[in-house]
C-alpha positions in Angstrom: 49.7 47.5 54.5 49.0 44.2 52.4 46.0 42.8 53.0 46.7 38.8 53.5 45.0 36.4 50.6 42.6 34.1 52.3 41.5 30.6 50.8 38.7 28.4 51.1 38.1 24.7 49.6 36.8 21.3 50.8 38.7 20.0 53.1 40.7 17.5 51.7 40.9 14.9 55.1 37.5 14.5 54.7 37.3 13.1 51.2 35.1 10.2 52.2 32.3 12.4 53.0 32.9 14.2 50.1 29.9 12.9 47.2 27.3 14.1 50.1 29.3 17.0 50.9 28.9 18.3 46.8 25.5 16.7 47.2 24.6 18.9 50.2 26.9 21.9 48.6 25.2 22.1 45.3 21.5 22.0 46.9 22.4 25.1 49.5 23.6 27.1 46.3 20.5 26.3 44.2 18.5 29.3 44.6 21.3 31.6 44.3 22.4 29.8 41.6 19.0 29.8 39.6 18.5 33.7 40.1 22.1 34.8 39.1 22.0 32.5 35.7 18.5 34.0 34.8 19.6 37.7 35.4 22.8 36.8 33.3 21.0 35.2 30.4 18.7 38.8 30.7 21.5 40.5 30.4 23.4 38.3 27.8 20.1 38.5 25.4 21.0 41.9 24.6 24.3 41.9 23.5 23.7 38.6 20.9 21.2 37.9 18.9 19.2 34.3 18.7 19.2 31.8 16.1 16.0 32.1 15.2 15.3 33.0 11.0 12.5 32.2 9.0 12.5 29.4 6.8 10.2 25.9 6.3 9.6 24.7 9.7 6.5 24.6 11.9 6.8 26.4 14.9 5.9 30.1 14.5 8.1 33.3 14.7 7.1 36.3 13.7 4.6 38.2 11.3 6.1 40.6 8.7 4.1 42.7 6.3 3.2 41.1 2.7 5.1 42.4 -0.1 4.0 43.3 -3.2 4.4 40.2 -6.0 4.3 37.6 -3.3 1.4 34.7 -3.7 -1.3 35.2 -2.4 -1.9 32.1 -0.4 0.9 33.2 2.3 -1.8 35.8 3.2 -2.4 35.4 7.0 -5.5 36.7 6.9 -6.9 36.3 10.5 -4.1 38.8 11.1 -4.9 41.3 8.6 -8.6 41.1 8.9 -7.5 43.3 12.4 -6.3 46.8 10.1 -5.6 47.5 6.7 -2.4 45.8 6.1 -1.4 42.5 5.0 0.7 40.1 7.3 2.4 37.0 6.3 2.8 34.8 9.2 6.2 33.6 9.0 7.5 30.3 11.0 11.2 29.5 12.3 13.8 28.0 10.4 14.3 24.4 12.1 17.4 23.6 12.2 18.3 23.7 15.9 21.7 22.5 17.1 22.6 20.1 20.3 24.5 21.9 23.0 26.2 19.4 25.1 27.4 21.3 28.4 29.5 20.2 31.0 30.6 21.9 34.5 33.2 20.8 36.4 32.2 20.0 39.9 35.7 18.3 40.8 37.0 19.5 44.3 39.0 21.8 43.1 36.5 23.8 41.5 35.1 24.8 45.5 38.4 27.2 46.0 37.9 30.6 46.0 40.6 33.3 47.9 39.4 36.5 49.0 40.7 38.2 45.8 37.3 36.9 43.8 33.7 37.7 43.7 32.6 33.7 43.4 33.8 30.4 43.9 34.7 28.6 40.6 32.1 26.1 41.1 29.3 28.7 41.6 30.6 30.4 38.5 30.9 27.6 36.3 27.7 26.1 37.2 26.2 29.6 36.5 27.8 30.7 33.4 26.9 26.7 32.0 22.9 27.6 33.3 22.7 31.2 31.6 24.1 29.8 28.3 21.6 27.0 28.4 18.7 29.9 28.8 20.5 31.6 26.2 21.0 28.8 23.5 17.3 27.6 24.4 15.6 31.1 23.6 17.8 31.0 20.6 16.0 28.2 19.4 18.7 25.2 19.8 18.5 21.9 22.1 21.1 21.8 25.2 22.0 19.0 27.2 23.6 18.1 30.4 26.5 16.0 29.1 26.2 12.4 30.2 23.2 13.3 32.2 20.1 14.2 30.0 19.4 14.2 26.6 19.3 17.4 25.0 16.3 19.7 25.2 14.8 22.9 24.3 12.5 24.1 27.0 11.4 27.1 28.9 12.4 25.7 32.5 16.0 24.7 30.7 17.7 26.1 34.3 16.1 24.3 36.5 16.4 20.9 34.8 19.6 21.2 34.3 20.0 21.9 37.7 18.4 19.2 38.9 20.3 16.7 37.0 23.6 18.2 38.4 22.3 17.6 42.0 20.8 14.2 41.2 24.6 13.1 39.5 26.3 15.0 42.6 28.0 11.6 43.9 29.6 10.5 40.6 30.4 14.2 38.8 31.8 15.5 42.1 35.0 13.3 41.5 35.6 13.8 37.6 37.8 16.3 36.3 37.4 15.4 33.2 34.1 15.3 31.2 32.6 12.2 30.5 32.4 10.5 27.0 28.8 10.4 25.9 27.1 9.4 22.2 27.1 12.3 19.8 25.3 13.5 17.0 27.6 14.9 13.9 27.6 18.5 14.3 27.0 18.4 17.9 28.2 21.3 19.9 30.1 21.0 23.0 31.1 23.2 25.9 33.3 22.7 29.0 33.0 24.5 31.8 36.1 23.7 34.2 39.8 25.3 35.9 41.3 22.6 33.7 43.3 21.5 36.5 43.7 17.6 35.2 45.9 15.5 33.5 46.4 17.0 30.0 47.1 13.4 28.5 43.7 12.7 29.2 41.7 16.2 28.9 43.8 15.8 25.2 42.2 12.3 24.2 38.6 13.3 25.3 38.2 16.4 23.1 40.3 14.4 19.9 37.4 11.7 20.6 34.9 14.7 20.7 36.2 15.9 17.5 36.4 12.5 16.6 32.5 11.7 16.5 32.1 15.3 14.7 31.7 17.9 17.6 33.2 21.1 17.9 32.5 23.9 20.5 34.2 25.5 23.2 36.4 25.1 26.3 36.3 28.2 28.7 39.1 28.1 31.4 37.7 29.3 34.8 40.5 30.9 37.1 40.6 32.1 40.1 43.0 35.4 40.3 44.9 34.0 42.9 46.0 30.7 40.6 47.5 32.6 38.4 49.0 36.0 40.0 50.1 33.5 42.8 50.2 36.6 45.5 51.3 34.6 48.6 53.9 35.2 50.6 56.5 34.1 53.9 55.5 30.7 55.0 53.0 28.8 53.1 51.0 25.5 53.4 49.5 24.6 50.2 47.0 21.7 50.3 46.2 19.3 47.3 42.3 19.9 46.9 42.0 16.4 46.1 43.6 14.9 49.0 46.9 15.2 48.4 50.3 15.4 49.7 50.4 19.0 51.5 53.2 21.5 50.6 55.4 23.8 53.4 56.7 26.9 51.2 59.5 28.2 53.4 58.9 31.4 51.1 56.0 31.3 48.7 57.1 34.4 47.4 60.5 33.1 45.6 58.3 30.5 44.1 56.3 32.9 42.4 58.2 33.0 38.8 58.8 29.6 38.7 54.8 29.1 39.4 53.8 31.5 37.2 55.6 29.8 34.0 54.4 26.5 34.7 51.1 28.2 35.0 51.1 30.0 31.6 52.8 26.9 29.9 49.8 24.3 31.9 46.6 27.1 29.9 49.0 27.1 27.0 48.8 23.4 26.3 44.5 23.1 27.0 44.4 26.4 24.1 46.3 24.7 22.0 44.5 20.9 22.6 41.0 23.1 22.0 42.5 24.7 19.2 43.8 21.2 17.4 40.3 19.6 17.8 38.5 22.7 16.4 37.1 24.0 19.8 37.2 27.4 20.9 39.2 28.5 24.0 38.2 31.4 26.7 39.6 32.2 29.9 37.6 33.8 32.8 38.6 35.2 36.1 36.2 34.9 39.1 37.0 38.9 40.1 35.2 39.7 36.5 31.7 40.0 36.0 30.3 36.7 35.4 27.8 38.3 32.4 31.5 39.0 31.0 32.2 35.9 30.6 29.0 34.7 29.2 28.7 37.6 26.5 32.1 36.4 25.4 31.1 32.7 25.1 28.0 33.4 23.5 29.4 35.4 20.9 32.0 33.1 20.6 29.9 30.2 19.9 28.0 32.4 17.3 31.3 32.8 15.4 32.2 28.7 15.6 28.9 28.1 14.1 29.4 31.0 11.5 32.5 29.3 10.3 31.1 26.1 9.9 
């Protein structure tokens, strides 16, 4: 027997509650939340390796043994006053890059069907907090986009955390991520289902490339958006309030769906692709360290190239 799909999202009739409804959403999630993006960061940290390379800078990294025909005056001798071998105390190469990171908190990032492990707004906003912890012990500067400036500091989770929950009443309606000042060489990442008006998602990463920024989109899907595994008759609401939509058969809609579906994520990997960004897909029945691995490693190569 086939189990039925189930589905959950905010309920759309009640859209005028719905900037405390995120509001009151995002702060029941943020323990959960916080625990799950520092065990994926953990997990991340040994599959990539950081940033960090000596060079003229000021913060320390490591100490490495002197070599033979090296001057003299690198000598850290505090160090190797404790045995009989030299050290030269090396310090980090400062050249740190701005990670600008944005996830989607749009209403229809709250669906979730019984088919995945996480909503996609608990998955975005954790895969977007693990990267931070990530890019931070890597030695770069993130930011919240439009909400903070960019930072590189130990407790990088939690303040990006907090400045999701403090913006909860204006990101909740955005599907699109806001335009913000930034640096040449900035790095951008968008978290989001990229269910929004292409037009626009196309003019906001041309203006990103625009000011100099590359980076990376990462398309998060639930399985049931794209395998569309419904069936007899279906009402399909508008997560954003909507007209609703009687399916007399959902199952004869299913090819149809599926087509506009693969043509809709061929157009945002193409749009990332023409403005030098990278583009990932992730479904919320994979492991979400899966998905953050990939983006990791594919932000590695993106800076590699440039």
């Amino acid at each position: 027997m086939i189990r039925p799909i189930t589905t959950t999202a905010y309920d759309p009739a009640a859209r005028t509650q719905i900037d405390g409804a995120v509001a009151a959403d995002l702060a029941a999630r943020l323990p959960r939340l916080v625990n799950r993006a520092h065990e994926i960061a953990a997990s991340v940290a040994y599959g990539v390796h950081g940033r960090k390379r000596a060079g003229q800078g000021e913060t320390f990294w490591q100490y490495r043994p002197f070599a033979h025909g090296e001057a003299a005056h690198r000598i850290d001798w505090r160090r190797s006053a404790r045995g009989d071998q030299l050290y030269v105390r090396e310090r980090e190469w400062e050249a740190a890059h701005d990670y600008f990171l944005w996830m989607d908190c749009s209403p229809s990032m709250a669906f979730v069907s019984s088919l995945a492990q996480d909503d996609k707004l608990s998955r975005g906003v954790t895969l977007g907090l693990a990267l931070a912890d990530v890019l931070v012990k890597g030695g770069e500067r993130v930011a919240a986009l439009g909400l903070t400036a960019p930072i590189s500091a130990r407790d990088v989770i939690d303040r990006l955390l907090r400045a999701l929950y403090d913006g909860a009443a204006d990101i909740s309606r955005d599907e699109l991520p806001p335009e913000a000042a930034l640096r040449p060489r900035a790095r951008v990442v968008l978290i989001s289902d990229f269910l929004c008006d292409l037009g626009a998602l196309f003019a906001r990463l041309r203006g990103f490339a625009g000011a100099g920024a590359s980076g990376a989109l990462l398309m998060i899907t639930d399985p049931s958006e794209e395998s569309f595994p419904f069936t007899g008759e279906t009402m399909f609401l508008d997560t954003d309030g909507g007209p609703a939509f009687h399916a007399g058969d959902a199952r004869s809609l299913r090819a149809a769906y599926a087509k506009r579906f693969d043509a809709h994520r061929e157009a945002v990997r193409e749009a990332a692709r023409a403005s030098g960004f990278l583009f990932l897909q992730h479904h919320t029945d994979r492991p979400a360290a899966e998905a953050a691995l990939a983006l990791a490693m594919g932000l590695h190569g993106v800076e590699e190239t440039l």
